[in-house]
N, C-alpha and C positions, 0 to 999 in steps of 0.2 A: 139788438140795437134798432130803434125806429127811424123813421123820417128825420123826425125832427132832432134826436139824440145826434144822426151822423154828420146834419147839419149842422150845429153846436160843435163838435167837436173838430169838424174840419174849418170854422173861422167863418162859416157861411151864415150871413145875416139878411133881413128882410133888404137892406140897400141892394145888395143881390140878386134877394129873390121876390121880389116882388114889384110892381108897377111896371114892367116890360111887357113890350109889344110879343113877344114869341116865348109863348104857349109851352115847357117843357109836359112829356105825358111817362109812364113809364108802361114800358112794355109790358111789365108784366100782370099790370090787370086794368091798365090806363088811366091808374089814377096821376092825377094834374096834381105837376110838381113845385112848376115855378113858375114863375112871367117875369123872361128873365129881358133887359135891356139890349136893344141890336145897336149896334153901330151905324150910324150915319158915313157917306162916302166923305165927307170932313171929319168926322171924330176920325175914320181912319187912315188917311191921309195926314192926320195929324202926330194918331199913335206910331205912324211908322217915322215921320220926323225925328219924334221923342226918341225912337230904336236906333237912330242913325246917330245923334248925339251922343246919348249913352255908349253906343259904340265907340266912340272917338275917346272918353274915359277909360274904357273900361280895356282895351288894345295894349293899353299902357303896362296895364297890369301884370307883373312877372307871371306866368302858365303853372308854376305848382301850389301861387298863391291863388288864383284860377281856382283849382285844383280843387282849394281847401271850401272854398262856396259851396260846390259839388261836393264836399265832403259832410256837409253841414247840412246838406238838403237831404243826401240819403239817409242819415242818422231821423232826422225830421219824420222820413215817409216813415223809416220803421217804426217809428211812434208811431204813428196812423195810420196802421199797413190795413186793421182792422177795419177803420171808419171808409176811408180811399177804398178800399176793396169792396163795401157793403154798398157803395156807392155806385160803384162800376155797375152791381149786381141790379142794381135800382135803375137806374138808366137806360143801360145798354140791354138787359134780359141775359146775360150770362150767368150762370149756376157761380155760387158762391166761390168753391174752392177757385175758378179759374179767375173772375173778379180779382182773389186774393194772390194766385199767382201772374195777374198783368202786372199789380204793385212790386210784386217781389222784382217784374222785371226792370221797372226802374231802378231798386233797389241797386240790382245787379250792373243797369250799367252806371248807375252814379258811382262802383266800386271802379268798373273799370276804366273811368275817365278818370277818376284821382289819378292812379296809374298812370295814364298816358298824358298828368299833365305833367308828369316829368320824363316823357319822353318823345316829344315832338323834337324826332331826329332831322337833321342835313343829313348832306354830304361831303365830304372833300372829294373834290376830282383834283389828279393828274393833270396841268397844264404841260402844253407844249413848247409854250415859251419859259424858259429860266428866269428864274424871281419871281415867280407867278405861283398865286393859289387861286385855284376856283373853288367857291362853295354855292351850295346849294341851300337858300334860306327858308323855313315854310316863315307867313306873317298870315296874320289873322284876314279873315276876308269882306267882314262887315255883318250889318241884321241878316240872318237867315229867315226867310219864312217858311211855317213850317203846316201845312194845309191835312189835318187827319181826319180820318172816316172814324163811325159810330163804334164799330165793331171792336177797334183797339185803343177805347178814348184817351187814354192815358201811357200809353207804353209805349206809342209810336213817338208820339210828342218826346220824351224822354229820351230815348235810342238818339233822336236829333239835338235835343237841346243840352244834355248833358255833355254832347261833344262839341258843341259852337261853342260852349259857354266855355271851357278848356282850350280849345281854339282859339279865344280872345271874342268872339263874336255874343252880340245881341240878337235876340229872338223875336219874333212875331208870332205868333199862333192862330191860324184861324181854325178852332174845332168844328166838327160834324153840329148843324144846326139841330140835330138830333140826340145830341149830346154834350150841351154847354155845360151844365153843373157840374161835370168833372174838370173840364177845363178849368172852373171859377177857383175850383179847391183845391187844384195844382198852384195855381196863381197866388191865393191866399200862403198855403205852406212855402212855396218859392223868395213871396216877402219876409216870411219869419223868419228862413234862413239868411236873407240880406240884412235885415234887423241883428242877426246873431253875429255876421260877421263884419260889422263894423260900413265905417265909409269906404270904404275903398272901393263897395257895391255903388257903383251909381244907379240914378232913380232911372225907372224904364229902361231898366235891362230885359226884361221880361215882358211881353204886351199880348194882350189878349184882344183879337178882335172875334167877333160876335154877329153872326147875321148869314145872309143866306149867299148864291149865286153872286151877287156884286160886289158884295163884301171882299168875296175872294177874288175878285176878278183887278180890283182896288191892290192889293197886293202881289200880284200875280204881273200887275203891267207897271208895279212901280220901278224907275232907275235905281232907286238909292236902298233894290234890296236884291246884289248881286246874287243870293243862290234861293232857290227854292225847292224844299221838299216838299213831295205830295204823295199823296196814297190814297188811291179810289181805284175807282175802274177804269177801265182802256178806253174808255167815252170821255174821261176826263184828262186822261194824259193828253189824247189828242189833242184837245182845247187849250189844256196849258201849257204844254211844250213845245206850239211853236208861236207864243205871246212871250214865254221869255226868251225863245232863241231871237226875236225878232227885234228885243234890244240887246240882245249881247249879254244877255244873260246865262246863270247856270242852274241846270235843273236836277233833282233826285227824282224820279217817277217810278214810284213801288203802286202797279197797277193789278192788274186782272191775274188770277190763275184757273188754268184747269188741271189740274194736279192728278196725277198718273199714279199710282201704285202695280207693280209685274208679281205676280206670283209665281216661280218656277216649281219645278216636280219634285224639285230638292226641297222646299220650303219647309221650315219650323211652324209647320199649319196653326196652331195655337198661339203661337208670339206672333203670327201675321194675323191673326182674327181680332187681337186686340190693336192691334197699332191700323187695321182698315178699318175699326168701327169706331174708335177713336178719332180717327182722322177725317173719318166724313159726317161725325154726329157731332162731333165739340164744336160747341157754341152754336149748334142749331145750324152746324153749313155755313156761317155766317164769317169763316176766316178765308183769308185769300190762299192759305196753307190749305183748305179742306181737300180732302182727298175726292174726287168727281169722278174719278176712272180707274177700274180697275180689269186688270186685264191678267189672266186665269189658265196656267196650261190646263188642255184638255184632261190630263189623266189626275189634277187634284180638281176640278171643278165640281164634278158630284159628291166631294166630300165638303169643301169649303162653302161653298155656295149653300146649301142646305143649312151648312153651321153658322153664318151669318145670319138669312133668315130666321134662325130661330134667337140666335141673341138678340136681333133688332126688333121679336115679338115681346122680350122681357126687360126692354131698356124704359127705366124710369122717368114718365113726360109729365111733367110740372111745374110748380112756382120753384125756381128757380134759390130760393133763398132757403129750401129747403135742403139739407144736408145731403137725404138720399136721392135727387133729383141728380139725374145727369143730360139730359134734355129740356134747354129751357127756351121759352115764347121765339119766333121769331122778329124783328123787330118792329114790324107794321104790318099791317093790310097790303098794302102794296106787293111788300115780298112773300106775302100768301098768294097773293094773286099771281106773281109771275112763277111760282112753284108750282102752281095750277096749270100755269098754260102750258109750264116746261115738263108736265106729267100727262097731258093731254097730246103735245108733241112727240114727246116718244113713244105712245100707245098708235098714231099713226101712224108712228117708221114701222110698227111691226115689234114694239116693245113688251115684255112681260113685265107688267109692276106688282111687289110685293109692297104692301105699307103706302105711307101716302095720307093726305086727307087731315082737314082740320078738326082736332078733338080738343076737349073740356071746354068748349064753348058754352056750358051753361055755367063751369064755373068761373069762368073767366070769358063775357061778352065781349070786351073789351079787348082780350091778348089774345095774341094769336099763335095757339099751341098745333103743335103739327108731327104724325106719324114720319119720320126718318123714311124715306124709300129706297127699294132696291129695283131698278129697271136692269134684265137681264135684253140685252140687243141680239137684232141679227144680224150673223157674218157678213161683215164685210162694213158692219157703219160704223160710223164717229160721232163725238159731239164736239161741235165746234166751240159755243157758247159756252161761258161760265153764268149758270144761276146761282145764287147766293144763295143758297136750301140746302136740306140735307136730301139730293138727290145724287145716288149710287150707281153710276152706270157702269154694267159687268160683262166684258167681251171675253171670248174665249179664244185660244194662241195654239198652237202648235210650234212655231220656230221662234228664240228668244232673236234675234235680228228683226222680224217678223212685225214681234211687239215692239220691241222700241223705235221702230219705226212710226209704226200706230200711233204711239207715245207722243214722240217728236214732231206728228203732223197735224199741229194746233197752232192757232196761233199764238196764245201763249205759252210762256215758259217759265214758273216760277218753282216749284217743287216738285220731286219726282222720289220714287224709292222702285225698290225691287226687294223681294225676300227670296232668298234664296241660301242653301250650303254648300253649294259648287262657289270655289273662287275664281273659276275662270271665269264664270258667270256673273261675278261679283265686281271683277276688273275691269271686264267687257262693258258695264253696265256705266262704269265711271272715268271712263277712257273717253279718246277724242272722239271713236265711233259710235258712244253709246249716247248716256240722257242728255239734251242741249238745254237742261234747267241751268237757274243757278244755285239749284238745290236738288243734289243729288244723292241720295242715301241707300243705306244698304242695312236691313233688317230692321228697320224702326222705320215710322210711316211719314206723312209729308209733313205732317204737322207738329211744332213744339221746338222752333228754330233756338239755340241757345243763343247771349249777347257777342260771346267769344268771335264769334261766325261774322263775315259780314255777308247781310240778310237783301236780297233782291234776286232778280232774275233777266230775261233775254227775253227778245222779240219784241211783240205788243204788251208785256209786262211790265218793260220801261227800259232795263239796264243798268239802272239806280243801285247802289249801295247803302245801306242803312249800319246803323251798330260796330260791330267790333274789328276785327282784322286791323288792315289799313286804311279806312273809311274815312278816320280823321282828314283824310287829304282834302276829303270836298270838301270839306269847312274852310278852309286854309288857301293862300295864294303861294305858288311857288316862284321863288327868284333864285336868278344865277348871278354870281358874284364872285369877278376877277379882283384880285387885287395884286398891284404891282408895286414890289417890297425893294425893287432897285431903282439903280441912275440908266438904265437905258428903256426905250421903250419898242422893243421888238412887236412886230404885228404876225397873227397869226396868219397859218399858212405861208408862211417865209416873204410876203410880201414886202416890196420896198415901197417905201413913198419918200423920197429924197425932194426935201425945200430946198437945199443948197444949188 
């Protein structure tokens, strides 16, 4: 499937892709995609209006009729799970299969939002007063906007929008200016789906705003858009989390990780070599799940560490749209260059680097292909910084309290694992004393969160929940609600207040 085939097929037309001010390129060999139209600080200030209306429509509407929209859209993607996928791959530089499992993750949570749109529970509480019910009511909350990074153009948006939209809420979207044409063709298949189910969709339930730093700053400090989810790095939480606490706003912030993996003495050495080389080479280092640390008892390191580098001398680096590719382009210059400096930085701590370095540069001037690395450290250091690259840092442990300590003393906190076959090892690890992720696992690596889960972490990582559990709450305002079914009117706390 070409260029132009997955444009066709996904509804994307020259009004789209052409006559715009920003330049889309693809990573993987940079050829120029599109010139796609940005948003003006009026166009979007206008679209978020149109989201605020729509909203006021769309609240109305009963949650499993909700439901059936989101039913309509994931049937939609699985039709063009093929073209949405080949797209991601086009875009973003991620190898085909994974492309094709972002989409399935939409896929997955447009199931589980049907679901839950028949079951946005209350409560009954217990009053203390006689005649009296309290309930506890969730009511839809308003536009959510919903701000995502390059790396996951289409699945993070999804995880959020699938559940506002079930929620009763209208969406905004401002995609990665480094990846609008997915956003446009979520946007196109999202109409088809309102088209298929009738009026009841009101117009601009759905808005896509377009453009760089202000665009999102336009959304980010508007009143009339009570919740905000975001996913970048900790440089940008900071900036937008305290512009919407500073109206009284609410925020999701899925930011930075440096993600940890323990290998104990017990360890299924083989099922840890693929869930550690998985975890720090899929998508080129380029997930916030990548796996950056790894930390190795002494009495398995001269067998694992040897067996790494040599898998990561026969790991397949190329176009990306190629089947047997499983390292594909990083997504700029920029993030070659700060994989440079963060590979020259730890040759100064006193680092051993395996791998590294930009290769098929003649076949690809333009993308920027790069050796996965392994920097093996010396006792006693950390890294504090998450780079976006596939760089592997490997410390060695002696006492498992030791390393999770190690683990723990980052600033961030979003994924963690341990391999291990002791369970006391296993408990230790996911108890109050062990990982302060919000992702904590045991024999599987940091990366490849399912929707079931709800998906964020602690620290400078945000504290945000995304996706499945009980997540739906962000979306949603909660109210208490007494009502009193007799002829007297008792006050709580046995108070009296006598007019007579």
């Amino acid at each position: 499937m070409n260029k132009d085939q997955i444009f066709t097929q996904l509804g994307l037309t020259d009004k789209e892709l052409t006559g715009g001010n920003l330049k889309v390129f693809s990573p993987i060999d940079g050829t120029h995609l599109a010139d796609v139209k940005t948003d003006s600080t009026a166009s979007a200030k206008s679209k978020i209006a149109a989201a605020a209306e729509a909203f006021k429509a769309w609240r109305a509407v009963p949650a499993p009729r909700r439901g059936e929209l989101v039913r309509l859209y994931g049937n939609i993607l699985r039709e063009n799970k093929e073209a949405l996928g080949a797209l991601v791959t086009l875009e973003c530089g991620k190898i085909r299969q994974e492309g094709l499992g972002e989409v399935q993750e939409m896929i997955d949570i447009c199931d589980f939002a049907v679901g839950l749109s028949r079951q946005i529970y209350g409560l009954t509480i217990a009053s203390e007063r006689p005649q009296h019910k309290m309930r506890e009511i969730w009511q839809p909350l308003g536009p959510v906007g919903i701000i995502s990074a390059f790396n996951f153009p289409v699945a993070v948006w999804a995880w959020n929008a699938a559940l506002a939209l079930v929620c009763g809420d209208s969406t905004i979207w401002k995609p990665s200016e480094k990846t609008p044409l997915t956003a446009l063709a979520c946007q196109k298949l999202f109409e088809k789906a309102c088209a298929e189910f009738g009026p009841d969709a009101p117009e601009n339930l759905s808005q896509i705003l377009i453009g760089e730093k202000e665009i999102g700053e336009v959304l980010v400090d508007s009143a009339s858009v009570p919740l905000i989810s975001a996913t970048g790095s900790c440089a940008m939480g900071r900036a937008v989390g305290p512009r919407v606490a500073k109206r009284f706003g609410r925020s999701i912030l899925e930011l930075g990780g440096n993600n940890a993996i323990i290998v104990a003495p017990s360890a299924d050495l083989d099922l840890a070599l693929q869930g550690i080389a998985f975890g720090a080479v899929g998508t080129c280092g380029q997930r916030c799940t990548t796996t950056r640390r790894l930390f190795v008892h002494e009495d398995v390191y001269d067998k694992l560490v040897p067996a790494l580098q040599k898998a990561y001398e026969r790991l397949p680096i190329g176009d990306p749209l190629d089947p047997k590719t499983l390292v594909g382009p990083l997504i700029d210059e920029q993030a070659y260059l700060a994989m440079e400096d963060a590979l020259n930085h730890a040759q100064m701590e006193g680092g051993k680097i395996t791998g590294g370095g930009r290769v098929l540069s003649n076949e690809f001037p333009s993308g920027y292909y790069v050796r996965p690395a392994i920097v093996e450290m010396p006792k006693g250091s950390n890294v504090q910084e998450e780079t976006f690259a596939p760089i592997l840092y490997i410390f060695k442990y002696k006492d498992l309290s030791d390393a999770i300590v190690r683990q723990n003393a980052v600033p961030q906190g979003l994924s963690s694992a341990i391999f291990t076959s002791d369970i006391r090892e296993a408990e230790t690890f996911t108890s109050e004393s062990g990982s302060d992720c919000g992702i904590a696992n045991v024999n599987i690596g940091t990366s490849g969160a399912e929707i079931g889960g709800a998906f964020g972490g602690e620290k400078e990582t945000g504290g945000g929940r995304e996706s499945g559990s009980d997540s739906w709450k962000a979306y949603m305002r909660r109210m208490t609600s007494t009502v009193n079914y007799g002829s007297a009117l008792p006050l709580a706390q046995g108070i009296r207040f006598n007019l007579e």
